[in-house]
C-alpha positions as a Markdown table, in Angstrom:
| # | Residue | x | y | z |
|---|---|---|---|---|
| 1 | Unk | -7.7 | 14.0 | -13.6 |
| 2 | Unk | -8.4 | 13.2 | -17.0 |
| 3 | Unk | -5.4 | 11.2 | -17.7 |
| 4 | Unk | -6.3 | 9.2 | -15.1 |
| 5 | Unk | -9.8 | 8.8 | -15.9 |
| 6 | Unk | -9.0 | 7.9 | -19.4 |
| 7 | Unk | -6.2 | 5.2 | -17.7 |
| 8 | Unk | -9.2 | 4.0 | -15.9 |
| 9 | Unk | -11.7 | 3.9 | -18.5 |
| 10 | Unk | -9.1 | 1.4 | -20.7 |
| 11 | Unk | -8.4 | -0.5 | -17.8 |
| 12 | Unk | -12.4 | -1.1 | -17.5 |
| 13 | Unk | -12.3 | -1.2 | -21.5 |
| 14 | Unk | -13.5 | -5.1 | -22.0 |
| 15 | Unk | -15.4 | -5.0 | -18.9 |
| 16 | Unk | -17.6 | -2.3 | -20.0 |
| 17 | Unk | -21.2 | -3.8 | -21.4 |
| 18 | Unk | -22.7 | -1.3 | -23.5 |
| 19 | Unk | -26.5 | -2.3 | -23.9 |
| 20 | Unk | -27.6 | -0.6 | -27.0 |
| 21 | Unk | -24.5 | -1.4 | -28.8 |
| 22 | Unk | -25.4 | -1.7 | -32.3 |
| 23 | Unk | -29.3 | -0.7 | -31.8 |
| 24 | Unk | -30.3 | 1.4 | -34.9 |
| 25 | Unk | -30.3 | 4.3 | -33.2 |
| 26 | Unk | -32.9 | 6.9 | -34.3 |
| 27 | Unk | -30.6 | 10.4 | -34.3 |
| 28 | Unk | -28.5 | 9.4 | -31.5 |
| 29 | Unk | -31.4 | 9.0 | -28.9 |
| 30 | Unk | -29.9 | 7.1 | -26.1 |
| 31 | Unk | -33.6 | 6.1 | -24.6 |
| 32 | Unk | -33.8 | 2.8 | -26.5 |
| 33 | Unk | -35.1 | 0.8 | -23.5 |
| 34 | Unk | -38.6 | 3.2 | -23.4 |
| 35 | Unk | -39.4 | 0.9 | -26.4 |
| 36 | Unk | -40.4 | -2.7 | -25.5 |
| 37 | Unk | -38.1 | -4.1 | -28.6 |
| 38 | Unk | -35.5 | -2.0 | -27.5 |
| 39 | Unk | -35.6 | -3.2 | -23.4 |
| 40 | Unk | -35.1 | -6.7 | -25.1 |
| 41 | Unk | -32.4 | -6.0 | -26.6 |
| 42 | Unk | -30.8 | -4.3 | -24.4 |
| 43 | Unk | -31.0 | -7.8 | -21.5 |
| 44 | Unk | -29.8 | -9.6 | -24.4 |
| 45 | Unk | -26.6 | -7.5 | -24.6 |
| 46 | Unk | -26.4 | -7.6 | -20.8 |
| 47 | Unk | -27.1 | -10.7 | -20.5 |
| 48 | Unk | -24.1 | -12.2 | -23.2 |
| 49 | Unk | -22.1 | -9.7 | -21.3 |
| 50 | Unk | -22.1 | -10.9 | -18.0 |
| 51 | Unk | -22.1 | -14.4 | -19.3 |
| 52 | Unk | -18.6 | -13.5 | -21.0 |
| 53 | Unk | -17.4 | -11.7 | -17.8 |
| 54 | Unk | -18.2 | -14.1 | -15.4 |
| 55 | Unk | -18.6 | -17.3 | -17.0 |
| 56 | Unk | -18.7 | -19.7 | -14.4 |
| 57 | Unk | -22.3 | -18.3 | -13.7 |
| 58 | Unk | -22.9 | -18.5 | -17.2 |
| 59 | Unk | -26.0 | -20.8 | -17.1 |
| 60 | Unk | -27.6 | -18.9 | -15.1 |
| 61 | Unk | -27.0 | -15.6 | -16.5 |
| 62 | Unk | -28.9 | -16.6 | -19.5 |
| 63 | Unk | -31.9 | -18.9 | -18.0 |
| 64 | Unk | -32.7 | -15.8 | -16.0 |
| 65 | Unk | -32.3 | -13.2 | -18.7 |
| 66 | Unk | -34.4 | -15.4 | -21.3 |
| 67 | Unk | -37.1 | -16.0 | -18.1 |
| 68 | Unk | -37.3 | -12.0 | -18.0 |
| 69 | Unk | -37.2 | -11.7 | -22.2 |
| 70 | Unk | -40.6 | -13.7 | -22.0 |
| 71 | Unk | -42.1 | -11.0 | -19.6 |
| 72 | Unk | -41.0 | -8.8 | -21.8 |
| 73 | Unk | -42.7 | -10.4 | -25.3 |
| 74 | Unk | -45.4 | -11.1 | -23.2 |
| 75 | Unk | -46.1 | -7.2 | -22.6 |
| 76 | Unk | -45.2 | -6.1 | -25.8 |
| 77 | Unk | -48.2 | -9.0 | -27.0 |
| 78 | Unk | -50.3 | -7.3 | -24.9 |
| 79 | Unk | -49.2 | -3.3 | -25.7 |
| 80 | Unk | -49.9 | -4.4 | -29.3 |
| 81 | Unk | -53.1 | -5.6 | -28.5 |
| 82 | Unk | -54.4 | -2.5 | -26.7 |
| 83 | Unk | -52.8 | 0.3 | -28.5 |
| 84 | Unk | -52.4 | -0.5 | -32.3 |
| 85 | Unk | -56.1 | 0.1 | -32.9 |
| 86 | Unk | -54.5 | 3.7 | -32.2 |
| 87 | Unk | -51.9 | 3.4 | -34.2 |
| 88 | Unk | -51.1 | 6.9 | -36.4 |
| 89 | Unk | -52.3 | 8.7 | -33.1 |
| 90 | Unk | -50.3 | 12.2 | -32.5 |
| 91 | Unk | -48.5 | 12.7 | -29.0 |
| 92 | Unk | -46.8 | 15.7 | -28.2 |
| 93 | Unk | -44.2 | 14.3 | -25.1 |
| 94 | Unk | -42.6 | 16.3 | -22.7 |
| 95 | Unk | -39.1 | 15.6 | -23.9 |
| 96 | Unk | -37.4 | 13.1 | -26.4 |
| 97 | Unk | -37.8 | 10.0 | -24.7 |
| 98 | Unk | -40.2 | 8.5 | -26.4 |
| 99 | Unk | -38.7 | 8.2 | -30.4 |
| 100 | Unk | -38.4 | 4.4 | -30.1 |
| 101 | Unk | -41.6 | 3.7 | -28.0 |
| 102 | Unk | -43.3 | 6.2 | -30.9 |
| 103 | Unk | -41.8 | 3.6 | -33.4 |
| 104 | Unk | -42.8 | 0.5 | -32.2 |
| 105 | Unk | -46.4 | 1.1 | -31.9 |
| 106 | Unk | -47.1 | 3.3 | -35.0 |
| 107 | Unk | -47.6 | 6.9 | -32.8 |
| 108 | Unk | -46.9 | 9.9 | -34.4 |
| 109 | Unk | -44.8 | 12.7 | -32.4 |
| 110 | Unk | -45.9 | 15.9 | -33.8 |
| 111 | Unk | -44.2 | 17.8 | -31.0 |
| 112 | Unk | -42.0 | 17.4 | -27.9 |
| 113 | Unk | -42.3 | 20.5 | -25.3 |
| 114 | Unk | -38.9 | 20.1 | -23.8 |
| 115 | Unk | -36.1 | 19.0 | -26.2 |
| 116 | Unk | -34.0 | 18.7 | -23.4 |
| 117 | Unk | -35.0 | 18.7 | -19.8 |
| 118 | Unk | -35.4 | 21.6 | -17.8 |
| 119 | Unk | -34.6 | 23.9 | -21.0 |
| 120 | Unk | -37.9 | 25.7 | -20.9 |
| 121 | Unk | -39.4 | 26.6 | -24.4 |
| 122 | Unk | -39.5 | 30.2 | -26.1 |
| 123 | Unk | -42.8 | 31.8 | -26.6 |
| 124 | Unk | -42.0 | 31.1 | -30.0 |
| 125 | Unk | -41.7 | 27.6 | -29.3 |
| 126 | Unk | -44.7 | 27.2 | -27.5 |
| 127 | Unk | -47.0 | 28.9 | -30.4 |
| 128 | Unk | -45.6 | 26.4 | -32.6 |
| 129 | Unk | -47.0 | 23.7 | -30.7 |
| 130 | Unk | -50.2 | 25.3 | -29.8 |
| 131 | Unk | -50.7 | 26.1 | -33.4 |
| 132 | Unk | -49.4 | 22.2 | -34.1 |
| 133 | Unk | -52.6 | 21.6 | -31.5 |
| 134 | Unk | -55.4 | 23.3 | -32.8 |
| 135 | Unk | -54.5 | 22.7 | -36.7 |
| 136 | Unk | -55.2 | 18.5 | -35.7 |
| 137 | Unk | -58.3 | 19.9 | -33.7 |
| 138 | Unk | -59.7 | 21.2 | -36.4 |
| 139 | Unk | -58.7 | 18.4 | -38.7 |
| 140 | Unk | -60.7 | 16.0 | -36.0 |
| 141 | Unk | -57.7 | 14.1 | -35.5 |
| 142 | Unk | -56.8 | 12.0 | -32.6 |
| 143 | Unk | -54.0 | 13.9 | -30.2 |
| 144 | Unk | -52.8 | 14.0 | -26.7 |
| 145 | Unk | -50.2 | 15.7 | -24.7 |
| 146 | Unk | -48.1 | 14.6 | -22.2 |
| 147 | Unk | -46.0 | 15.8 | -19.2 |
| 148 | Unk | -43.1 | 13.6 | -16.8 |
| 149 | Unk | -44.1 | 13.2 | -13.3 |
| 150 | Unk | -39.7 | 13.0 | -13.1 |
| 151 | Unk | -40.2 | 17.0 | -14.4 |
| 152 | Unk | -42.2 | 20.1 | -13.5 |
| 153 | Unk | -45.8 | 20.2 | -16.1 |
| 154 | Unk | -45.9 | 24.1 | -16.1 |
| 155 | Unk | -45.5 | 24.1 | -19.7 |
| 156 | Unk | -47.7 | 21.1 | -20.7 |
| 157 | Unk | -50.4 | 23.4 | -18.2 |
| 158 | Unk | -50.1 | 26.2 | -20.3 |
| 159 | Unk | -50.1 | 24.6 | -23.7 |
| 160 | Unk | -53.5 | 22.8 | -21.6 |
| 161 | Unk | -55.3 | 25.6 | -21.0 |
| 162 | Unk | -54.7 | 27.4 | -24.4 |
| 163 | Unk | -56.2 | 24.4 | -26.3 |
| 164 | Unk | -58.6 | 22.4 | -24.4 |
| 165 | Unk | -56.1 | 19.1 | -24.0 |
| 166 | Unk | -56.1 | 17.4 | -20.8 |
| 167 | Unk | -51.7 | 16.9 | -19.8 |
| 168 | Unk | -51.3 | 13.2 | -19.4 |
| 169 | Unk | -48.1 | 11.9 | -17.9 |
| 170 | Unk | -46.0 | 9.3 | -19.6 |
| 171 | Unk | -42.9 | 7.2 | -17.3 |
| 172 | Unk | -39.9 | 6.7 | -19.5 |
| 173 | Unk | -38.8 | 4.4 | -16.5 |
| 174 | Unk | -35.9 | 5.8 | -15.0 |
| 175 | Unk | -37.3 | 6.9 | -11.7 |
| 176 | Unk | -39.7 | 5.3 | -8.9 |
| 177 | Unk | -40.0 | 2.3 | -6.9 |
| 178 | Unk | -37.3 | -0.2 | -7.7 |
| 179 | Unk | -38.4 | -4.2 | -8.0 |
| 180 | Unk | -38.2 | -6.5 | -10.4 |
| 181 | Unk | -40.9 | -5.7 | -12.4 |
| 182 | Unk | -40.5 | -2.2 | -12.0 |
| 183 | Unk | -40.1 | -2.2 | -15.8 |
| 184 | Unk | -42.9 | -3.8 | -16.9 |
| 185 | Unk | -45.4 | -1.9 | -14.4 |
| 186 | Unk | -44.2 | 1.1 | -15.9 |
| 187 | Unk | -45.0 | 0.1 | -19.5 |
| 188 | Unk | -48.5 | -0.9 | -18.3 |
| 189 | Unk | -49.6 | 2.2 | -17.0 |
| 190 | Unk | -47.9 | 3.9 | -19.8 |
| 191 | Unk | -50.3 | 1.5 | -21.9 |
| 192 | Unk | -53.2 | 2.6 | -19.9 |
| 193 | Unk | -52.6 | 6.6 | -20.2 |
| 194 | Unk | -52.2 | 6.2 | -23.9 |
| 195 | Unk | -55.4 | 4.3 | -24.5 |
| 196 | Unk | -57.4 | 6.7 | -22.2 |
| 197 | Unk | -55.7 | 10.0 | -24.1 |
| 198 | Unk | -56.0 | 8.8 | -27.6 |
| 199 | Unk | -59.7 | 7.5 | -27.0 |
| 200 | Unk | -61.0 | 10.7 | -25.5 |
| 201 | Unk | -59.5 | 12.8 | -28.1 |
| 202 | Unk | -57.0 | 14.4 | -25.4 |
| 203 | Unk | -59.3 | 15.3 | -23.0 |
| 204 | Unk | -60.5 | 13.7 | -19.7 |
């Protein structure tokens, strides 16, 4: 089975588009499109790759990829706008999908609950991060916490109810309606729950 998986894979080799191909990648994170530089990117890669794969189709491969990259600046514009007053705000997420959105608008991770999903976290684990909690709660500093709706929140509930914090969810964009601005809908309610958890100091 392998053999001929690996027979296959070759065959496929120069058909294969790999989107974040050459993306500095921040420890191997593979969720590079949860960042709005990173989605660009990654249609540019797409985009040049089906244009080389089917190039009599070319044309129109890259008028509609660059018509989608301009919805794409266009939201980062307006993600700037709303959320760098908060830049150096702490988020604890859920799990690590976040690194590159973290980057891009100046957010400080000080904790992720699940390092990978569905590995629930020791006791010890989840004293860090209450203690990671109450140390910026006393310091006054901004700092929210956030769940996946894709993922059970028991964990974010508990470290809620042990500190005060509201659990907010984040969409990393993998699940949920499909369209075409399925994307960008996404990142605007992700815009939304930020500004609304780093205002109210992590409470509702």
């Amino acid at each position: 089975m392998e053999d001929f998986l690996e027979k296959a894979l070759a065959q496929k080799k120069d058909a294969m588009i790999v989107a974040a191909d050459g993306y500095p990648l921040i420890d191997d994170n593979a969720h590079v499109w949860v960042s709005v530089a990173g989605a660009i990117y990654e249609v540019e890669r797409i985009t040049e790759g089906l244009a080389r794969l089917d190039p009599d189709y070319a044309a129109d491969y890259r008028k509609n990829g660059q018509a989608y990259i301009q919805k794409l600046t266009q939201l980062s514009q307006t993600m700037h706008t709303a959320l760098d007053p908060l830049a150096q705000g702490n988020i604890i997420t859920f799990h690590e999908a976040f690194p590159y959105f973290a980057q891009e608008f100046n957010l400080k991770t000080v904790a992720v609950i699940e390092r990978e999903p569905g590995t629930i976290p020791s006791a010890k684990e989840m004293a860090e991060i209450i203690g990671i909690i109450k140390t910026q709660l006393k310091a006054h500093a901004q700092i929210a916490l956030f769940a996946e709706e894709q993922y059970s929140s028991e964990s974010a509930r508990v470290i809620a109810a042990e500190t005060g914090l509201s659990v907010y969810e984040l969409d990393p964009g993998v699940t949920g309606d499909i369209h075409k601005d399925a994307y960008i809908a996404a990142m605007e309610s992700n815009t939304k729950v930020l500004q609304e958890a780093l205002t109210t100091g992590g409470t509702h």
